[in-house]
C-alpha positions as CSV (number, residue, x, y, z in Angstrom):
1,X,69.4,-47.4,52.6
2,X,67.8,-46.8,49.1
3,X,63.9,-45.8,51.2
4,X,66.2,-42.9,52.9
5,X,68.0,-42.1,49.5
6,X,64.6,-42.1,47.5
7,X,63.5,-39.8,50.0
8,X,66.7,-37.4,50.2
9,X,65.8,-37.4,46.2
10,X,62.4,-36.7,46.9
11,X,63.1,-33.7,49.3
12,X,65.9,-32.1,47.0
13,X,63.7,-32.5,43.8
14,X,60.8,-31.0,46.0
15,X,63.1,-28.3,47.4
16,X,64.4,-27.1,43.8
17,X,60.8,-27.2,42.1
18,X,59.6,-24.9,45.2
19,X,62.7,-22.5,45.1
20,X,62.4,-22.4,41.1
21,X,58.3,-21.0,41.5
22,X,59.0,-19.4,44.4
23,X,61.8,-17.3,42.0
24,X,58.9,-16.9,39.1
25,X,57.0,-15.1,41.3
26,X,59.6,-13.1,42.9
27,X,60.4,-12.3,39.2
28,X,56.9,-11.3,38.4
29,X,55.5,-9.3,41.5
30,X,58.9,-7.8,43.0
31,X,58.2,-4.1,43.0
32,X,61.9,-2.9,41.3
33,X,61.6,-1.9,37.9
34,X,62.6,1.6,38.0
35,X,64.8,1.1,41.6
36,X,68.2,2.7,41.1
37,X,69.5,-0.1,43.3
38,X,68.6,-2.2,40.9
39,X,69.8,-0.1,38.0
40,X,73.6,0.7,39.9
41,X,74.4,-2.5,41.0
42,X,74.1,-3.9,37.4
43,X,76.3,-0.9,36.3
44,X,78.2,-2.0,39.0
45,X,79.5,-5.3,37.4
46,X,79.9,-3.6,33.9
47,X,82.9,-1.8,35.1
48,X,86.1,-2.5,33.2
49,X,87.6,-0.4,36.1
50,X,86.6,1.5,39.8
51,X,89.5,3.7,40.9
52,X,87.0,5.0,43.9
53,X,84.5,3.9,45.2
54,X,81.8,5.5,48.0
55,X,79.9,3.8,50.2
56,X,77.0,4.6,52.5
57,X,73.0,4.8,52.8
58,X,71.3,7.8,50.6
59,X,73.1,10.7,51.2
60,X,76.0,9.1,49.2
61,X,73.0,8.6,46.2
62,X,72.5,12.1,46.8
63,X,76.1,12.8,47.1
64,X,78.9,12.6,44.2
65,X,78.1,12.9,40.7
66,X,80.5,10.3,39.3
67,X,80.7,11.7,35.9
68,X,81.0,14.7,36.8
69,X,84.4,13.6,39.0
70,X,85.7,11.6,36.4
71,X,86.0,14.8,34.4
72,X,87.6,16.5,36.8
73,X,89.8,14.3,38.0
74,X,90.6,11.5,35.4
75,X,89.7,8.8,37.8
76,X,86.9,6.1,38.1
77,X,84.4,6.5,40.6
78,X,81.0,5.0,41.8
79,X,78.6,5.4,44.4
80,X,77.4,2.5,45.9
81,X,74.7,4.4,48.1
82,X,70.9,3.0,49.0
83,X,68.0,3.9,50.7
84,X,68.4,3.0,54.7
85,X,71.4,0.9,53.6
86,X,73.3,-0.5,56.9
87,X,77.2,-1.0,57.5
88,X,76.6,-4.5,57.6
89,X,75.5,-4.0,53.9
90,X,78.6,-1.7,52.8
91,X,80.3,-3.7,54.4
92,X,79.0,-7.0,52.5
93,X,79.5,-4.6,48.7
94,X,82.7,-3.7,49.4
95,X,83.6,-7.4,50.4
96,X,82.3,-8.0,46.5
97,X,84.0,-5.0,45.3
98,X,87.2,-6.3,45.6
99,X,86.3,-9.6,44.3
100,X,84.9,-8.0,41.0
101,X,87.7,-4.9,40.5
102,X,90.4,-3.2,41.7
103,X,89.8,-0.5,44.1
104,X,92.4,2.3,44.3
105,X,90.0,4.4,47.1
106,X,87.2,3.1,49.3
107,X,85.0,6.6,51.0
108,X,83.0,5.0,53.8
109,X,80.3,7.6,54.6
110,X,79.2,7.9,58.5
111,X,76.0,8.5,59.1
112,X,74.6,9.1,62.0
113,X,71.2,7.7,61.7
114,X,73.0,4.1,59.8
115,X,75.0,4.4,63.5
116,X,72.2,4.6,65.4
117,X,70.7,1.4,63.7
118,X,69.9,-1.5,66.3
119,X,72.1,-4.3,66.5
120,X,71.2,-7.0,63.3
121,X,70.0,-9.4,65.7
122,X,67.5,-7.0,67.4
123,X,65.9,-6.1,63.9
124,X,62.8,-7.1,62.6
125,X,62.6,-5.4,59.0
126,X,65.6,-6.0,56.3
127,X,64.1,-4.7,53.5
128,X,67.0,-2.0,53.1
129,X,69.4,-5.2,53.3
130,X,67.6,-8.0,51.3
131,X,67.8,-5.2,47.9
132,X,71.2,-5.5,48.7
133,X,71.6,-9.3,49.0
134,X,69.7,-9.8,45.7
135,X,72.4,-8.2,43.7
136,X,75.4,-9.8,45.2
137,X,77.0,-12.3,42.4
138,X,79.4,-14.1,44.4
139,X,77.5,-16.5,46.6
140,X,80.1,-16.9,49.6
141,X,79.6,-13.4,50.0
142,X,75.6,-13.3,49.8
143,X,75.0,-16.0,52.1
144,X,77.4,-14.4,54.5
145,X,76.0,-11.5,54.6
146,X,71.9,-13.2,54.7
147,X,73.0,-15.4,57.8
148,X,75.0,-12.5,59.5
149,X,71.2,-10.4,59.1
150,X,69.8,-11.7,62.0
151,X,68.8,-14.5,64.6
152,X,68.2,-18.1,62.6
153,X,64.4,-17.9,62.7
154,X,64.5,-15.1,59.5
155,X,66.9,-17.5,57.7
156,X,64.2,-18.9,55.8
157,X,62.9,-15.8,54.3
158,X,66.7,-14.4,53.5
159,X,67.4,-17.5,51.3
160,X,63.8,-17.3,49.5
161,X,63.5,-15.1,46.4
162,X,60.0,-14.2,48.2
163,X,59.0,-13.0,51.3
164,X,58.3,-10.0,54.0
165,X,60.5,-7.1,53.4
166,X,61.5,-8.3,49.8
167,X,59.9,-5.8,47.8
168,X,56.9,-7.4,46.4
169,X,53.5,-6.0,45.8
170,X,49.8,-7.5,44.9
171,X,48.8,-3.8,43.8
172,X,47.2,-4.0,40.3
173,X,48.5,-1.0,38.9
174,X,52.2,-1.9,40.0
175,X,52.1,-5.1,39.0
176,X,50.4,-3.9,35.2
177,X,53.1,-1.0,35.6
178,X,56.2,-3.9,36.0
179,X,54.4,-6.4,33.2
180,X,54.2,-3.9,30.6
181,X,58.2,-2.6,31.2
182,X,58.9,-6.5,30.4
183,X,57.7,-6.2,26.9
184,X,58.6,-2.6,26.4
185,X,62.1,-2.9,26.9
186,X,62.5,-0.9,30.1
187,X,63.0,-3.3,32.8
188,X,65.7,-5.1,30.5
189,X,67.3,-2.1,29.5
190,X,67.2,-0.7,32.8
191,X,65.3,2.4,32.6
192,X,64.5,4.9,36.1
193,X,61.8,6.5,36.5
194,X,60.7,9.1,39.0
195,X,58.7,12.4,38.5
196,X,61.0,14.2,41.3
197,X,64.5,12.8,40.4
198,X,66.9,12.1,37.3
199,X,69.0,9.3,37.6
200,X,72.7,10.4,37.0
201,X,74.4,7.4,36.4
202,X,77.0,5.1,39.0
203,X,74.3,5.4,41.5
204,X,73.4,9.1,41.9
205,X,70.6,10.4,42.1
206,X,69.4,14.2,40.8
207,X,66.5,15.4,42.7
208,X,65.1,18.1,40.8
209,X,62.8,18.5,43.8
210,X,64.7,21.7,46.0
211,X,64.0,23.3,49.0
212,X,63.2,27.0,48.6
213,X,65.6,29.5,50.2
214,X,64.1,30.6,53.4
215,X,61.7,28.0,53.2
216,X,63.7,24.8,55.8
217,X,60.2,23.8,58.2
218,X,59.3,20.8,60.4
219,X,56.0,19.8,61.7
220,X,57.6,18.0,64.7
221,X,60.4,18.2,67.1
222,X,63.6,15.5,66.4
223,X,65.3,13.8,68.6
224,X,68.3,14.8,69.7
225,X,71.6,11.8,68.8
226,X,72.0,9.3,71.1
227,X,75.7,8.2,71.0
228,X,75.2,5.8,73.6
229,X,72.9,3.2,71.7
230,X,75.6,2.8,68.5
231,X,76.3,-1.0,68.6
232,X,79.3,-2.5,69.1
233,X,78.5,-4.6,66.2
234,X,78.5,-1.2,64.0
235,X,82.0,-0.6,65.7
236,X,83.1,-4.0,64.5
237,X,82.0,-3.9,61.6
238,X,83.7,-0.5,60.5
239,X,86.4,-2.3,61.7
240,X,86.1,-5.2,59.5
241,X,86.0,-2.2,56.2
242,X,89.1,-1.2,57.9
243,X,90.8,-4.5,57.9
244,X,89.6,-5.5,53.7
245,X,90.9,-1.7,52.7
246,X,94.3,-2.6,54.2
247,X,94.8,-6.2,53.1
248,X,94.1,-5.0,49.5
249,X,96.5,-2.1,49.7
250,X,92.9,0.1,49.4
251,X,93.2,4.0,50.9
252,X,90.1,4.5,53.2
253,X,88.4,7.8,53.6
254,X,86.3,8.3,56.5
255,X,84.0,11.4,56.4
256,X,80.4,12.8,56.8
257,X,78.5,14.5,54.0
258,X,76.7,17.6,55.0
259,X,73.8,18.1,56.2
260,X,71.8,21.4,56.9
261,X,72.0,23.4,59.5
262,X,68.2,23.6,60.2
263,X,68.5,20.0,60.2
264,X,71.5,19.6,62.3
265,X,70.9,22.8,64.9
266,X,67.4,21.2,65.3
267,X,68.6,17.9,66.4
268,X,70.8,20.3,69.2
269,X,73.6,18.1,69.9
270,X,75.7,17.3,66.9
271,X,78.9,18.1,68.2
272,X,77.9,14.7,70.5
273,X,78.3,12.8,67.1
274,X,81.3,14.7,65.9
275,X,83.5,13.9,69.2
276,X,82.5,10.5,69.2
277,X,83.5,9.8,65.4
278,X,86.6,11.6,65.6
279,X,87.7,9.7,68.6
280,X,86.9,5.9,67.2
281,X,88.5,6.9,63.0
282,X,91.7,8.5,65.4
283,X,91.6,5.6,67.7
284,X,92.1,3.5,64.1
285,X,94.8,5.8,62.7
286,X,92.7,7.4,60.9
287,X,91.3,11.0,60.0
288,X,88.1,12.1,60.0
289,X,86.9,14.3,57.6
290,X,83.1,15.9,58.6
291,X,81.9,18.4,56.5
292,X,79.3,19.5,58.5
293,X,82.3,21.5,60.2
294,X,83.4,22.9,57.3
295,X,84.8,26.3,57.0
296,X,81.5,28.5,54.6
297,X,84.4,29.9,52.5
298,X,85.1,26.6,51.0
299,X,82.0,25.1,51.3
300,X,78.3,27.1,51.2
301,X,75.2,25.0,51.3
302,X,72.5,27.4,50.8
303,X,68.3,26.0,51.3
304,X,68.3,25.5,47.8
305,X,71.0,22.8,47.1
306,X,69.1,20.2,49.5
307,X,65.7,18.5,48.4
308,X,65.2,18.0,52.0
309,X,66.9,18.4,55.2
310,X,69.4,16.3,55.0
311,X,70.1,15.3,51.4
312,X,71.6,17.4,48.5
313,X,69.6,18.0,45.3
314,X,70.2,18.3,42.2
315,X,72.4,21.7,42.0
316,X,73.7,20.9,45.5
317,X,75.0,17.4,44.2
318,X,76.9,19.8,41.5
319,X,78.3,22.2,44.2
320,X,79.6,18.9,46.4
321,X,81.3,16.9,43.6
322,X,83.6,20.5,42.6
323,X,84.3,20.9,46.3
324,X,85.1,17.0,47.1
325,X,87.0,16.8,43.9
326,X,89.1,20.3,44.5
327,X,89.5,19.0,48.1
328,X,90.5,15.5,47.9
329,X,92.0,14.8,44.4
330,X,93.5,18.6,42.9
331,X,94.7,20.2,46.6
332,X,93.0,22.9,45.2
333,X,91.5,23.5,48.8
334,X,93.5,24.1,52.3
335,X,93.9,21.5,54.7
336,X,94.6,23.8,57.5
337,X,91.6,25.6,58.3
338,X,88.8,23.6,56.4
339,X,87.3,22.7,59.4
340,X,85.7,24.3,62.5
341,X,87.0,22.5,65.9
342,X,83.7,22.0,66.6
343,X,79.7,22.3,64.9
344,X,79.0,25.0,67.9
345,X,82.1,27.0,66.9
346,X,80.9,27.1,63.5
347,X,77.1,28.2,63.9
348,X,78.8,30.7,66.4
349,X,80.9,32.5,63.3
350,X,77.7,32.6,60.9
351,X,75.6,35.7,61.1
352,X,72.5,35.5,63.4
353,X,69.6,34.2,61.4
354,X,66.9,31.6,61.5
355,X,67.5,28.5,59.5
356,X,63.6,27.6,58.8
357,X,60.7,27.1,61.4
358,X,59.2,24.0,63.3
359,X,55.2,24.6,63.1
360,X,53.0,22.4,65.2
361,X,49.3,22.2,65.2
362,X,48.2,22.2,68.7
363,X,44.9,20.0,68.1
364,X,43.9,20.7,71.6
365,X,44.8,24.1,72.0
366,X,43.4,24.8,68.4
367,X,46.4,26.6,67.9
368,X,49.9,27.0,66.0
369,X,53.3,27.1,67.9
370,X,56.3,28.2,66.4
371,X,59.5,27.4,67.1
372,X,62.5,29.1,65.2
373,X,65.7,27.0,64.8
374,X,68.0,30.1,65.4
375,X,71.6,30.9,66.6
376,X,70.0,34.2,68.2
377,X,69.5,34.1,71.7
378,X,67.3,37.0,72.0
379,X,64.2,36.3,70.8
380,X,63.0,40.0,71.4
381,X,64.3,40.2,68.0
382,X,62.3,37.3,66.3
383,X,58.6,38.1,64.9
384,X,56.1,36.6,62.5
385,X,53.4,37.3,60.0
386,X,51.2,34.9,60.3
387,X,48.1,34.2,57.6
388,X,45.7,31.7,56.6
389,X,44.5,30.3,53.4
390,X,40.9,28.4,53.6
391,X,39.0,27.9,50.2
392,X,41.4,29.9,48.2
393,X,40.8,32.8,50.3
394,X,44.1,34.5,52.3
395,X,43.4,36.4,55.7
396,X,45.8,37.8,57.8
397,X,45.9,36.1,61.5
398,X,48.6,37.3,63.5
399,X,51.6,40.0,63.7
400,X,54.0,39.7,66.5
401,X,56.1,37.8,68.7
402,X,53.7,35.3,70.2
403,X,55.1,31.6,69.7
404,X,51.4,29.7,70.2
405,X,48.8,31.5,67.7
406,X,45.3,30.6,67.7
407,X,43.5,29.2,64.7
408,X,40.8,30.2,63.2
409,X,37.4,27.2,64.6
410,X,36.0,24.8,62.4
411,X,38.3,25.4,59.2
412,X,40.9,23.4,57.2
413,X,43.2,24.9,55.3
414,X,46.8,26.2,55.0
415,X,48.4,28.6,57.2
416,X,51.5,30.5,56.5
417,X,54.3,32.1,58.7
418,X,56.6,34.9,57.9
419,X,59.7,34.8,60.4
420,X,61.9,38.3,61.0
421,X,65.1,39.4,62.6
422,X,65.7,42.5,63.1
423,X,62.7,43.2,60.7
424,X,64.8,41.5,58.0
425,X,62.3,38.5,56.4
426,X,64.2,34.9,57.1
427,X,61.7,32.6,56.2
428,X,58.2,31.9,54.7
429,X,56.6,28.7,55.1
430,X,53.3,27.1,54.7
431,X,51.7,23.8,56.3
432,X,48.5,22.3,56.5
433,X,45.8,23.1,59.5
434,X,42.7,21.6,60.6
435,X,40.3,23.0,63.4
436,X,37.5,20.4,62.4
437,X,37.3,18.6,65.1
């Protein structure tokens, strides 16, 4: 009896030495000095008080500015939004939410893409879930949400502070980079830092970066939504957000932030999505609110107020907190005819234009084809300028309404394309090309 307790004493002091170095060097090489995860969830638990609160993946960081609302409305509210984050992680923040405060209004943002994410147990990266799980406090709720992540065999690298997918890095500059914000201040004092974005407090995110009007272009064709694939697992656990919001006495909104229309047209089925979400939230007694739908005399996205296709910048986070606020909180907005009965029906009642370009470099062909993303159907309408720029010199290529241009041979270099309807310009955008090879 005392051989086996010596070595039960043996393995637990063995465990907690390991554990305790394997946390010094999480400490010291974990890439997240400047990540706004990070930097929200410790703002998080300094709340005295969170009247709303908005969960999602990034396009709720990109969404509400929260002091900004709280001005207009006289409420708290905080965005709880991360890159990639999944509804098992909402689900797992909110579950410490309401643990840590007391929550008047829970939004619940539904993404498509987070819908579309394969079941947990058919993963095999949780790097979007582990930054999650590091910042949870109460421990019934992290180790939950850790073993709920996936099949046992990845238990062992949830529990450690160190591991794949939890944000380490051997780079020399990082690592220098995270060392000196140690003795600086920063890291303790929870600075971000990012050349393209301004961090706007309560998790949002100001990306000064913008899309130029007339300037929305792919160099590939998405995928249209698959409805079928979303997991009953994401079901249940939308469900389970459901069930917490009512047992604490919690409203729940369910809605969809805008995307843009280049974005949305391109994918060519949205109104797939759209049916499908408002028939589970009705299904729960629930409303669903997708903006996407919206009526364009209460809400007008132009190019300019996304930083890419499918997230608000800086301006267009302004535009979205004065229309959520006047919507939700001030009824200074209609109910009746916000929304369009379907995404069809309201690309229908816009003007014909073309919302950007999808330019693909036939390597092949040694060509460019165009594709407009357009509610026009005749395309006798639709012509381009096209140009190219190789050692700071511009030449004109192309004028017409050909869709596959050919590129000039052995050159690399930028080529630009002018799209018009009706002779009216609509777009100029500029990618890379390479006839090298």
């Amino acid at each position: 009896m005392n051989k086996k307790i010596g070595i039960f004493l043996k393995f637990t002091i063995f465990t907690v030495i390991f554990y305790i170095l394997c946390f010094i060097v999480a400490f010291l090489i974990c890439d997240e000095h400047s990540s706004y995860t990070r930097i929200f969830m410790h703002e998080f638990y300094a709340q005295k008080n969170i009247d709303n609160l908005y969960l999602g993946a990034s396009h709720v960081s990109h969404g509400l500015l929260p002091s900004l609302a709280e001005e207009l409305t006289g409420e708290s509210h905080f965005c709880t939004g991360s890159a990639g984050q999944t509804i098992e992680a909402s689900h797992a923040i909110l579950k410490q939410a309401v643990k840590t405060h007391k929550i008047k209004r829970v939004f619940l943002e539904l993404d498509f893409a987070v819908a579309s994410y394969p079941a947990a147990k058919d993963r095999r990266g949780f790097k979007a879930d582990y930054i999650i799980a590091k910042h949870l406090r109460n421990p019934a709720v992290k180790f939950g949400f850790l073993f709920s992540l996936s099949s046992p065999e990845f238990w062992i690298n949830s529990i450690l502070p160190i591991g794949k997918d939890k944000h380490m890095t051997l780079h020399p500059k990082e690592l220098l980079y995270r060392w000196k914000s140690f003795f600086n201040g920063e890291y303790f004092n929870y600075v971000y830092h990012d050349k393209d974005a301004e961090y706007g407090g309560k998790g949002c995110l100001l990306d000064i970066r913008l899309v130029k009007d007339g300037s929305f272009m792919n160099t590939y064709d998405e995928f249209p939504i698959d409805v079928s694939i979303i997991t009953e697992e994401w079901k249940n656990t939308v469900d389970k957000i459901i069930k917490i919001c009512k047992d604490n006495n919690i409203e729940l909104v369910l809605y969809s932030m805008p995307c843009s229309d280049f974005y949305l047209i391109e994918k060519g089925n949205y109104d797939d999505y759209y049916k499908f979400c408002k028939d589970f939230v009705e299904s729960r007694g629930f409303e669903y609110y997708d903006f996407n739908l919206a009526n364009e005399k209460y809400l007008s996205l132009r190019d300019s107020d996304f930083h890419d296709d499918n997230h608000l910048s800086k301006q267009g986070v302004y535009k979205w907190t004065n229309f959520l606020c006047d919507y939700f909180f001030l009824n200074k907005l209609p109910k009746e005819d916000m929304f369009h009965t379907s995404y069809a029906k309201k690309i229908a009642s816009q003007e014909k234009k073309i919302y950007g370009l999808v330019l693909k470099n036939l390597t092949d062909k040694k060509a460019l084809e165009i594709k407009p993303i357009t509610n026009c159907d005749d395309f006798t309408k639709i012509s381009y300028i096209v140009s190219t720029k190789v050692n700071g010199e511009e030449k004109h290529l192309y004028t017409g309404q050909d869709t596959i241009i050919q590129l000039p041979t052995a050159q690399a270099g930028e080529v630009r394309v002018q799209s018009f309807l009706d002779g009216m310009l609509q777009n100029d955008c500029t990618t890379q090309f390479s006839t090298l090879f």
